[in-house]
N, C-alpha and C positions, 0 to 999 in steps of 0.2 A: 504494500500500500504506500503510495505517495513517495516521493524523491527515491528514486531508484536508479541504479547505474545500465547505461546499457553490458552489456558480459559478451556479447555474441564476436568470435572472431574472426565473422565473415563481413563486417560491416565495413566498405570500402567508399569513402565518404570524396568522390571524384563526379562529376557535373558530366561527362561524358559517357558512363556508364550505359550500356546496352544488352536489352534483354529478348533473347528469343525464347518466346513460350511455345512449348510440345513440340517437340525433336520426334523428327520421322523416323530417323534412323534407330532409334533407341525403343524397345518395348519392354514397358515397363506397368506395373501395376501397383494402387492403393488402396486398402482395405482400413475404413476406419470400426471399429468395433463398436456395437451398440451397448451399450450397459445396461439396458431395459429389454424385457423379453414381455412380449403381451399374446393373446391370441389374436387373429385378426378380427376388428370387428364387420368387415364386408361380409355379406354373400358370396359362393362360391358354385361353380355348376361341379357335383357329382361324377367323377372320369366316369365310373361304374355304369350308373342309374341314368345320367345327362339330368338327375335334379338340382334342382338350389336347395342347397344348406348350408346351415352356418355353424361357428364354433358350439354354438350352446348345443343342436342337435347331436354333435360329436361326444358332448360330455354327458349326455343323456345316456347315453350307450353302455346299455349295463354291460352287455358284454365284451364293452375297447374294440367290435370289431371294426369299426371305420378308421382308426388311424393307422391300420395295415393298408386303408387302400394308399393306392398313388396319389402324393403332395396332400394328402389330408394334415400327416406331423408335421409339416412344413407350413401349413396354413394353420396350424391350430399346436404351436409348439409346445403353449405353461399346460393345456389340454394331455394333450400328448407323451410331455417330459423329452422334449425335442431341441428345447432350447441351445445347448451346446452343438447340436447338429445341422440347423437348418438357421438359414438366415432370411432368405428369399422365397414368397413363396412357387410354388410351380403352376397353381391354378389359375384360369378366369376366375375375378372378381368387378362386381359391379360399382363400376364410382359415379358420381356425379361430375357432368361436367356444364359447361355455360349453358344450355340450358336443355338438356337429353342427359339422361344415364345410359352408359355403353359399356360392355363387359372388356374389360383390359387385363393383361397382366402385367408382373414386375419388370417383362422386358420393353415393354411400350413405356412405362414410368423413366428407363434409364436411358433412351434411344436417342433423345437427344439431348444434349449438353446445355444445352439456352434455357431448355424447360424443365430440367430433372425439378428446379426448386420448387418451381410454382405445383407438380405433380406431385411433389413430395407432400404439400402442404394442403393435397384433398383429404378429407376426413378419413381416416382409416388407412391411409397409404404408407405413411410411414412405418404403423403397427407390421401391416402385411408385407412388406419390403425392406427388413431391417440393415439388409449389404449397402442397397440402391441409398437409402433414404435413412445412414447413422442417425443416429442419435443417442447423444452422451449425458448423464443426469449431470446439473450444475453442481460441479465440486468432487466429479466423479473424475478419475486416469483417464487420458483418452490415450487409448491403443491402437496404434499405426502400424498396420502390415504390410510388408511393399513385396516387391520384385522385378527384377533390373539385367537384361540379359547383355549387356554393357555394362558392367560396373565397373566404378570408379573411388577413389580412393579421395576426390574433390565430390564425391555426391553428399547433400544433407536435407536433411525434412526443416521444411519452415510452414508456420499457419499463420494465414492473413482472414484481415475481414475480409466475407463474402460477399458486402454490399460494393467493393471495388475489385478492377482485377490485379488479382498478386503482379510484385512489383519487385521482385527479389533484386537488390539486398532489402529493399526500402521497406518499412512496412508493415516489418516478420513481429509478430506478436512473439511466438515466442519458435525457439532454433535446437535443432539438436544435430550431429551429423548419425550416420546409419550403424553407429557403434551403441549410440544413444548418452552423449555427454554432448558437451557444446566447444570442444576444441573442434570448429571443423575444417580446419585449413592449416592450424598448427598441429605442434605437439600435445600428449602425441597423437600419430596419425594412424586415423580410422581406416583400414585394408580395405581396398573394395567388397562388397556384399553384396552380392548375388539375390538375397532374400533374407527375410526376419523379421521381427517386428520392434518397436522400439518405444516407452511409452511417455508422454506429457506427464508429470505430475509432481504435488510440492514436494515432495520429499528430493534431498541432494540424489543425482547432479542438477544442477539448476537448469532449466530451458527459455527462463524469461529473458526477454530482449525489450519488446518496447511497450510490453502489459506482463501484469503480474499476475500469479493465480490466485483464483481461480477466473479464468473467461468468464465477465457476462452471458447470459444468455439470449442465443443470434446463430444465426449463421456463418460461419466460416470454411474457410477453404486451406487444405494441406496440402500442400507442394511438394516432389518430390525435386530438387533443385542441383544443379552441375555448375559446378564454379571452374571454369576452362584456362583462363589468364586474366593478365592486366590490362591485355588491348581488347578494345568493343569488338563484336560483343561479349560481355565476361558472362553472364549466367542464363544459363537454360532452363525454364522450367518444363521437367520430363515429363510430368504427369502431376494432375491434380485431382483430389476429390472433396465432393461438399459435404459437411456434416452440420449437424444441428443442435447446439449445446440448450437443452430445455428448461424451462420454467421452471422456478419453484413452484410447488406444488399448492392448491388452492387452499387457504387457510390458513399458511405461515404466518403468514404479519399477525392477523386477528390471535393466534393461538400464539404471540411471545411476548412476553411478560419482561417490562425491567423497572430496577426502581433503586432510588437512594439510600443509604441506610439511614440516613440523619437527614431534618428540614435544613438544619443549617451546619455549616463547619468554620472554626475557626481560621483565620489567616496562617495559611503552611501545611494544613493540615491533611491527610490523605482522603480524598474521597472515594469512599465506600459503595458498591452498587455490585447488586443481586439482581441474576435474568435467570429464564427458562426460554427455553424455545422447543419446539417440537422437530427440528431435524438440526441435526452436527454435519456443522458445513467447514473444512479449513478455512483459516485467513478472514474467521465473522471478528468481529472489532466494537469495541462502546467506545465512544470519543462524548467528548464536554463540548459542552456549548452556551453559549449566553442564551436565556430564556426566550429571547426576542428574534434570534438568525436560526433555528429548527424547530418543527414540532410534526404530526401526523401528519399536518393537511398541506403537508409540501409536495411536491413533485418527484424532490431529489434533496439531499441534504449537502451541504455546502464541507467543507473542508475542516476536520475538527481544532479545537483548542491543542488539544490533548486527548490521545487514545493509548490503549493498550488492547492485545487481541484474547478473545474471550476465552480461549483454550490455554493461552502461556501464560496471561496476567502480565505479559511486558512489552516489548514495540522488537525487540531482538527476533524473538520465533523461538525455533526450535531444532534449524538447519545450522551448518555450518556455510554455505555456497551463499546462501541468500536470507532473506528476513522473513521468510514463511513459517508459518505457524502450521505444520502437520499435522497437528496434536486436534482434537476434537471435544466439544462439550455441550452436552443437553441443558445443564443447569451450572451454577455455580457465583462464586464472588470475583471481582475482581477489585483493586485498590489503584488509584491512580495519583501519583504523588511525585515528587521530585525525584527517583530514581530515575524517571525516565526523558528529564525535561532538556531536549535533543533536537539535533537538525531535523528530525525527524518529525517533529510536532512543529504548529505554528505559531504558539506562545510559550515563554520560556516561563517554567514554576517558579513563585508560585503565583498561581492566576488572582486578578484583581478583585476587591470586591465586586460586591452584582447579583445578579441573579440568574442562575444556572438551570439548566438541564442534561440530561444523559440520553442518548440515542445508539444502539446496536443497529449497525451495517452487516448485511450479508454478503454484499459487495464488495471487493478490493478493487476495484477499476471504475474510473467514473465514466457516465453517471449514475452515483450512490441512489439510487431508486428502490432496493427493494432496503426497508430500512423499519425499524420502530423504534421511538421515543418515549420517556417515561413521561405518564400526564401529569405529576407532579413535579414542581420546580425546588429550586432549594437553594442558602444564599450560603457564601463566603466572607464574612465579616470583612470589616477594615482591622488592619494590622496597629497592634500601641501604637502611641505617640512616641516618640523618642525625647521631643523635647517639653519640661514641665508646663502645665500650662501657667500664661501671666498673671492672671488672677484668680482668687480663694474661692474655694467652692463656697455656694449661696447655702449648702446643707454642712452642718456640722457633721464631723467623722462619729461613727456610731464604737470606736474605739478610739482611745485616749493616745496622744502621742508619746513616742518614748522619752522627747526631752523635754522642759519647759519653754515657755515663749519668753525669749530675752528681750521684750516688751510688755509692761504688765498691765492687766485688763484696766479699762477705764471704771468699772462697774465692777461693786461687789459680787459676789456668786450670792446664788439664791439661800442657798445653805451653808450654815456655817461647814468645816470642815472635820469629820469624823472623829480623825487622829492629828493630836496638837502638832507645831511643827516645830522641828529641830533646832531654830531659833526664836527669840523672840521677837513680836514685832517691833517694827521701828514708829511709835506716832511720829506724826505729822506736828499736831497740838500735846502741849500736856496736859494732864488733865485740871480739873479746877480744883480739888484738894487731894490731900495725900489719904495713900491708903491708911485704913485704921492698922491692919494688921498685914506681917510682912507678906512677898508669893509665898505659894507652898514649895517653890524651891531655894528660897532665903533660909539657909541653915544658921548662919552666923551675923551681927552686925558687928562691923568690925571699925567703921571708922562713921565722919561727917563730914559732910561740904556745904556750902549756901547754894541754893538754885538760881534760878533767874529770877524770880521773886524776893529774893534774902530767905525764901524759906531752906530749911534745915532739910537735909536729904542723908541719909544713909547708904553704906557700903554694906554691900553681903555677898556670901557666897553662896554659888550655885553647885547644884548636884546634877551633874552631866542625868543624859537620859540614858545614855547609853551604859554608863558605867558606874561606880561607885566613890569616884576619887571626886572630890571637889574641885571646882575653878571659881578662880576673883571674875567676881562680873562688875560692870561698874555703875556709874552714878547714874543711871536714868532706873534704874528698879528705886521706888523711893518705900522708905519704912514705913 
């Protein structure tokens, strides 16, 4: 997903380059493998009877005897247990077409090359035709069988989109050569190969070039391709075949579940989110987003904050060649946090306050379209202050501070104070007569002086609080 290197070592980036497609002299053949086996759902005419019957009539058959007859396990192969045996089937069947139904078979669907797509794409055609008319489930191997009675030791398989025509070098979604690694020009070098198959898929060796896996789903076309020299024209493409990488299946989106752990998280903090989903697809991913740039009723969802892929819980994978994620998961947690804040992502951790959501992509190639978002939002707080604020809060601290104010209140406190203090206080005023009797901690009168008044004031001594030992205190405690 996202910024990726091209790896392909056939990529010859020259403005003169020249391509001849399908070499006469060269006969060659590509087989791409279906990963779906179904019964056909057409009508078929009976070789036996010359009746129409269809699959369901077949598996009616308490006694199995109709898929002994001729091309029945071939038209009726999960019916039958035919599946590894047959691809194609052998019968008439009935399709519709612009505006009459007319009984065809698999070899009228493949006959000609302009129209295989549009044939592939009547109802039922591709079930009944699975050689003619591949198709690969999204996030499924796609397995390439060839054969080459030229081979060469410069041949490699490339897949382009279907909706233009392959353009090799240019192009190549993704590249392997016939060894099935992606050195295909270097070391080391692939021996020519006569025949074998060779397969797409994330696990190392890497085959991505200029998409990553897994393919949307669409049409494409595999190339079977000859790289000759430096001078035009440099590449051949020997053969080609189209296949059909399919939909996910109805009910995904509606049937996956994700969500936050927390409304809100603090500034740095890791966010936490739990999905389920009903199919494990490689390379599915949750990325962040501001509340405001994704939600369900998008189209496509835009490039994330920050992601990690739902099977490895980190942006790395689980290859060494590439950043693909192998690894598969129905349910689970994933944590997004500054381990992974990289070239990789498009904001670097930790993300600002705001208000967030979470969205799981099935998709690794844009555009992210098949996708769900959690319907709950959740915020990221703003990060401390660092510097104190200029003025005193308007609410007193509901704990006392640990030193005193080396400014002293303008206003008495409401209550006098519990425990006397350490010192005595200093009046302001003296009082207007003397006390009758000495403090209670006047142990001694030990001398006299005149006050400011001429009155007579006494010496005594004090008895520490803390201890036992007296101290002279002086002439403001009066007798």
């Amino acid at each position: 997903m996202r910024y990726f290197l091209l790896l392909s070592a056939t990529i010859v980036l020259a403005t003169d380059l020249l391509v001849s497609v399908h070499s006469e002299s060269t006969t060659a053949e590509l087989t791409v493998e279906s990963s779906s086996c179904s019964d056909s759902p057409l009508s078929f005419i009976n070789p036996e009877t010359a009746e129409v019957n269809d699959c369901e009539w077949v598996d009616n058959d308490p006694e199995e005897r109709w898929c002994a007859i001729s091309g029945v396990a071939a038209h009726c192969p999960v019916t039958c247990g035919t599946c590894d045996s047959y691809l194609d089937s052998t019968l008439s069947f009935k399709v519709q077409l612009k505006n009459r139904r007319a009984w065809k078979d698999c070899d009228w669907v493949g006959q000609n090359e302009d129209k295989i797509r549009a044939r592939c794409a009547e109802r039922g055609v591709s079930e009944t035709c699975r050689s003619t008319c591949p198709e690969v489930n999204f996030s499924s191997d796609i397995v390439v069988s060839f054969t080459n009675d030229a081979p060469s030791s410069k041949n490699y398989l490339a897949i382009y989109d279907a909706t233009e025509a392959p353009v090799p070098p240019y192009d190549e979604l993704f590249i392997t050569n016939m060894c099935g690694n992606q050195y295909a020009l270097g070391p080391p070098i692939c021996p020519p190969q006569s025949s074998g198959s060779v397969t797409f898929a994330a696990p190392d060796p890497s085959v991505e070039n200029y998409a990553e896996w897994a393919l949307n789903p669409g049409y494409y076309t595999v190339c079977q391709v000859e790289f000759s020299s430096y001078t035009a024209p440099n590449y051949t493409a020997i053969v080609c075949k189209n296949f059909l990488i399919k939909k996910l299946r109805g009910g995904t989106l509606s049937s996956s579940v994700l969500t936050s752990s927390q409304s809100s998280y603090a500034y740095d903090e890791s966010i936490s989110v739990s999905f389920s989903v009903p199919i494990a697809t490689q390379n599915a991913w949750i990325g962040v987003y501001r509340s405001d740039e994704a939600d369900n009723s998008m189209r496509a969802i835009p490039e994330p904050m920050g992601w990690v892929y739902t099977a490895c819980n980190n942006v790395a994978g689980d290859q060494s060649e590439t950043n693909n994620c192998a690894a598969t998961a129905t349910s689970g947690t994933v944590d997004i946090d500054g381990r992974f804040g990289s070239a990789r992502w498009q904001e670097y951790w930790p993300f600002p306050d705001g208000t967030y959501r979470v969205c799981l992509s099935y998709y690794n190639n844009k555009p992210y379209k098949k996708f769900v978002c959690s319907k709950d939002t959740f915020a990221i707080n703003a990060p401390p202050s660092a510097i104190p604020s200029s003025a005193p809060s308007p609410v007193p601290s509901v704990m006392p501070s640990s030193m005193p104010s080396e400014v002293p209140t303008s206003m008495p406190s409401a209550m006098p104070s519990v425990e006397p203090t350490g010192m005595p206080s200093v009046s302001a005023m003296p009082s207007d007569a003397p006390s009758e009797q000495p403090s209670a901690n006047c142990i001694d009168k030990t001398g006299s002086f005149l006050g400011a008044k001429g009155e007579t004031r006494k010496w005594c001594t004090l008895v520490q609080r803390a201890g036992t030992d007296p101290k002279p205190f002086d002439a403001l405690n009066m007798a």
